[in-house]
C-alpha positions as CSV (number, residue, x, y, z in Angstrom):
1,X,-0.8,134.9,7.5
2,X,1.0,135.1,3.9
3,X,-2.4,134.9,2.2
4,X,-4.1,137.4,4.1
5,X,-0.8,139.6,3.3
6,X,-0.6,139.0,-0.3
7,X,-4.6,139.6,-0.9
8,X,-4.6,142.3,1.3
9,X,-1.3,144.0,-0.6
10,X,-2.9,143.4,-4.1
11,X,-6.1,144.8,-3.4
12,X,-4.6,148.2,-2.1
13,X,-2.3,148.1,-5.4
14,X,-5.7,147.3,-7.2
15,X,-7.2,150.4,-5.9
16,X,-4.1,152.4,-6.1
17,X,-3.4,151.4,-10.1
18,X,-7.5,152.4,-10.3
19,X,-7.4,155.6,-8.4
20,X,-4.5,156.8,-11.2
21,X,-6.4,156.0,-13.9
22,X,-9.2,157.9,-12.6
23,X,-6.8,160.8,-11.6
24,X,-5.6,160.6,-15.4
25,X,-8.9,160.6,-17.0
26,X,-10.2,163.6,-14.6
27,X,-7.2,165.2,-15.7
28,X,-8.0,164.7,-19.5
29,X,-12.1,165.4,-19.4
30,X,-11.1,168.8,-17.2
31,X,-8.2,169.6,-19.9
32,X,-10.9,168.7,-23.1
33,X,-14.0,170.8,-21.0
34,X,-11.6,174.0,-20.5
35,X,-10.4,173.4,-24.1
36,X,-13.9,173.5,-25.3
37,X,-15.0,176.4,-22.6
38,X,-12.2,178.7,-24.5
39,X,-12.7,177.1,-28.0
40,X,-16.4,175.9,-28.5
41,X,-19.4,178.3,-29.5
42,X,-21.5,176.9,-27.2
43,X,-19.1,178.1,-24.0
44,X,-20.4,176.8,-20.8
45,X,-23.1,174.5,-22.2
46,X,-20.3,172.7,-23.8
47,X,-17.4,172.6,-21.4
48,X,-19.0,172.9,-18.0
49,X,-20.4,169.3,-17.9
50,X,-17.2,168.1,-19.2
51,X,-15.4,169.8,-16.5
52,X,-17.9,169.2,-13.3
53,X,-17.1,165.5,-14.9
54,X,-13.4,165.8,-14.5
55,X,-13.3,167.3,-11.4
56,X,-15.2,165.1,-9.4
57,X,-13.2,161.7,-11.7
58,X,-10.1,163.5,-10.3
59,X,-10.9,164.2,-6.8
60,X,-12.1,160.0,-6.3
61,X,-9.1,159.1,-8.0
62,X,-6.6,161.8,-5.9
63,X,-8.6,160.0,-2.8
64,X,-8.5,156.2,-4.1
65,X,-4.5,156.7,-4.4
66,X,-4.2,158.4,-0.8
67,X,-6.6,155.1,0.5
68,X,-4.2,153.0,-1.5
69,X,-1.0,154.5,0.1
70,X,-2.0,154.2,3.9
71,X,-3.1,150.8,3.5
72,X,-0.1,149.5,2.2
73,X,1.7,151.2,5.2
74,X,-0.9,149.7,7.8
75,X,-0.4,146.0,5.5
76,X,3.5,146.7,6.2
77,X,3.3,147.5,9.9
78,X,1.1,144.7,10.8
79,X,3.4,142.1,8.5
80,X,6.1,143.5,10.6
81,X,4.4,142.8,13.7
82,X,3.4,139.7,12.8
83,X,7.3,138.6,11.6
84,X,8.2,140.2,15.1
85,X,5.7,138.3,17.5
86,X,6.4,134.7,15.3
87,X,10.3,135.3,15.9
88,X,10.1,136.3,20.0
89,X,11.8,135.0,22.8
90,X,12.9,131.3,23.2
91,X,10.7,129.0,24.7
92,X,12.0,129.3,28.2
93,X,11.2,133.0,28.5
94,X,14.5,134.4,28.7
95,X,15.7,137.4,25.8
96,X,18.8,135.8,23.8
97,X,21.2,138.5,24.2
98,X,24.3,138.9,21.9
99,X,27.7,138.6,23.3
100,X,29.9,142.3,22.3
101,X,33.1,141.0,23.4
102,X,33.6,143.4,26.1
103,X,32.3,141.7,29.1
104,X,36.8,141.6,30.2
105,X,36.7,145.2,30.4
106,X,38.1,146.9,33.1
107,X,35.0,148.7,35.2
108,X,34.7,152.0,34.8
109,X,36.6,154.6,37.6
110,X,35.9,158.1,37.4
111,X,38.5,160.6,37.0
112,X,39.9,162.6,39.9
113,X,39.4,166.2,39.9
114,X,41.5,169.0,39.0
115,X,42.9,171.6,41.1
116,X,41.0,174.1,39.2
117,X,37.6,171.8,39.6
118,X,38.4,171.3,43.7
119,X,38.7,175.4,43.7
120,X,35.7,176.0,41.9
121,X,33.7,173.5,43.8
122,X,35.3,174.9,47.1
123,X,33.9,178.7,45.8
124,X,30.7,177.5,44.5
125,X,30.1,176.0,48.3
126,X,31.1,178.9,50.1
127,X,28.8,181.1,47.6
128,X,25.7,177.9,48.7
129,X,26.6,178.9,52.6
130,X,26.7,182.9,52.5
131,X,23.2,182.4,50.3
132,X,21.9,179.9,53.1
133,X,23.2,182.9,55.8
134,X,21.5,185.4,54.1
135,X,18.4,183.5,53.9
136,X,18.5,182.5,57.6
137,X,18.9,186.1,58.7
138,X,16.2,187.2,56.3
139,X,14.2,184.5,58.1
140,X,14.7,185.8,61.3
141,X,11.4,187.4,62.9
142,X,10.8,191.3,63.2
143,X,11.7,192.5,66.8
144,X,10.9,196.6,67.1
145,X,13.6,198.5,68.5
146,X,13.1,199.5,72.4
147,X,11.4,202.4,73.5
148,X,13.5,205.1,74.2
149,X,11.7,208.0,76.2
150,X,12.1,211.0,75.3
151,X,14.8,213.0,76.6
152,X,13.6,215.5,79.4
153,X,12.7,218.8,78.4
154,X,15.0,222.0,79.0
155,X,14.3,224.2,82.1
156,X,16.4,227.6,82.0
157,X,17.3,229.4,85.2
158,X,14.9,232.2,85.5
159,X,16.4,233.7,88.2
160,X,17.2,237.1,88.4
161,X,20.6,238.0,86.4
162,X,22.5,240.5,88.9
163,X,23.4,237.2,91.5
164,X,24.6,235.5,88.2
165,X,28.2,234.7,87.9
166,X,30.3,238.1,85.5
167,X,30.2,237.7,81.5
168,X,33.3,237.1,80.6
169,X,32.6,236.9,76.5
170,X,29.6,237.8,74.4
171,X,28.0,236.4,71.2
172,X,25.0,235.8,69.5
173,X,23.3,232.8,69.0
174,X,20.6,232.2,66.1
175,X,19.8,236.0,66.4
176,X,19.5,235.9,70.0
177,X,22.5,238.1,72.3
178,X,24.2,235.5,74.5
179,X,27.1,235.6,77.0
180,X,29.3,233.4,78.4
181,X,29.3,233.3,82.2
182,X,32.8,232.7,84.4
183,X,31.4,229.4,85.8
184,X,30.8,227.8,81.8
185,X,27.1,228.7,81.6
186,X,25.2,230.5,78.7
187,X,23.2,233.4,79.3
188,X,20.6,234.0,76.3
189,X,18.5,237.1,76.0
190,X,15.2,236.1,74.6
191,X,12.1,238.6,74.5
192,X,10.6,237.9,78.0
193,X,14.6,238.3,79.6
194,X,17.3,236.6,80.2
195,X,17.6,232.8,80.3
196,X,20.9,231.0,81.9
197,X,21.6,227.5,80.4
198,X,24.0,224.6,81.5
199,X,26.5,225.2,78.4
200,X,26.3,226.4,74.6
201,X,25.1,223.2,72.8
202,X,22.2,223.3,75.6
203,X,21.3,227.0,74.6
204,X,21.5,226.3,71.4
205,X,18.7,223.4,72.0
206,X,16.5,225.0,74.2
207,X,16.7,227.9,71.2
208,X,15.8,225.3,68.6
209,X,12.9,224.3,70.7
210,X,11.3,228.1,70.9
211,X,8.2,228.8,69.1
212,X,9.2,231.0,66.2
């Protein structure tokens, strides 16, 4: 295994140490070809090759050193590996493990609450059961209120108004002349005559429930 390390490590610094020396001379024949570009009478003809040339040197060198680089990380982890795997477990199959010195320690009890952390927690469960209440009565299914029927209309006494009881007050009601009979009851003048009603809330009613 130390063989394959040590060949494998010196031919990634062999490529590395190469790729800078290619990265160097790029650097140079682009330097010279922009020197002669500004410089030379002959312009591009002179310094163009020279700089394609440099270029190209620099970019295989640039990617020689990056080749370099990740294989002497990959030569590291698997030397690593291979350290890791040769100095395992023991022979019986058991993981050795190192005595701290605190195997007399007490175990662990957990501390008490406070009074403030009892009262919180006491809150934070009645808040949990008015939330589960709500949710239960939002839960519950739609019933429709009863039917109610629909209270029976108003029927006036029509009768004729001399056998009525004597007026003993007189008012108007919503525009309407009414009087006040000696038993309690209403009489309302309306444009067909006169109308006698139970009491006043029921004349007003019955008025409410005239066509206009």
């Amino acid at each position: 295994m130390s063989e394959e390390v040590t060949s494998g490590r010196g031919i990634a610094g062999l490529v590395g140490a190469l790729g800078w020396l290619a990265v160097l001379g790029g650097g140079g024949l682009l330097a010279y070809g922009i020197y002669l570009l500004m410089q030379s009478d002959f312009g591009i003809a002179a310094g163009g090759p020279l700089m394609a040339g440099g270029a190209a040197t620099l970019t295989l060198g640039l990617l020689c050193v990056i080749n370099a680089t990740m294989a002497k990380a990959m030569i590291m982890t698997a030397n690593n590996t291979a350290r890791l795997l040769d100095n395992g477990p023991s022979a019986g199959g058991a993981m050795i493990v190192a005595a701290t010195g605190d195997d007399d320690l007490p175990p662990m009890q957990p501390t008490p609450p406070t009074e403030d952390e009892l009262a919180a927690l006491e809150a934070d469960g009645n808040e949990d059961q008015d939330a589960g209440a709500d949710e239960t009565s939002a839960r519950k299914p739609f019933e429709p209120a009863p039917y109610a029927p629909p209270p029976p209309p108003i029927i006036p006494d029509t009768s004729d108004p001399r056998g009525w009881p004597l007026a003993i007050d007189e008012f108007n009601i919503d525009g309407h002349l009414a009087m006040t009979l000696e038993d309690g009851s209403v009489a309302v003048e309306t444009p067909v005559g006169w109308r006698r009603l139970p009491n006043l809330d029921v004349a007003r009613t019955w008025l409410a429930q005239q066509p206009r």
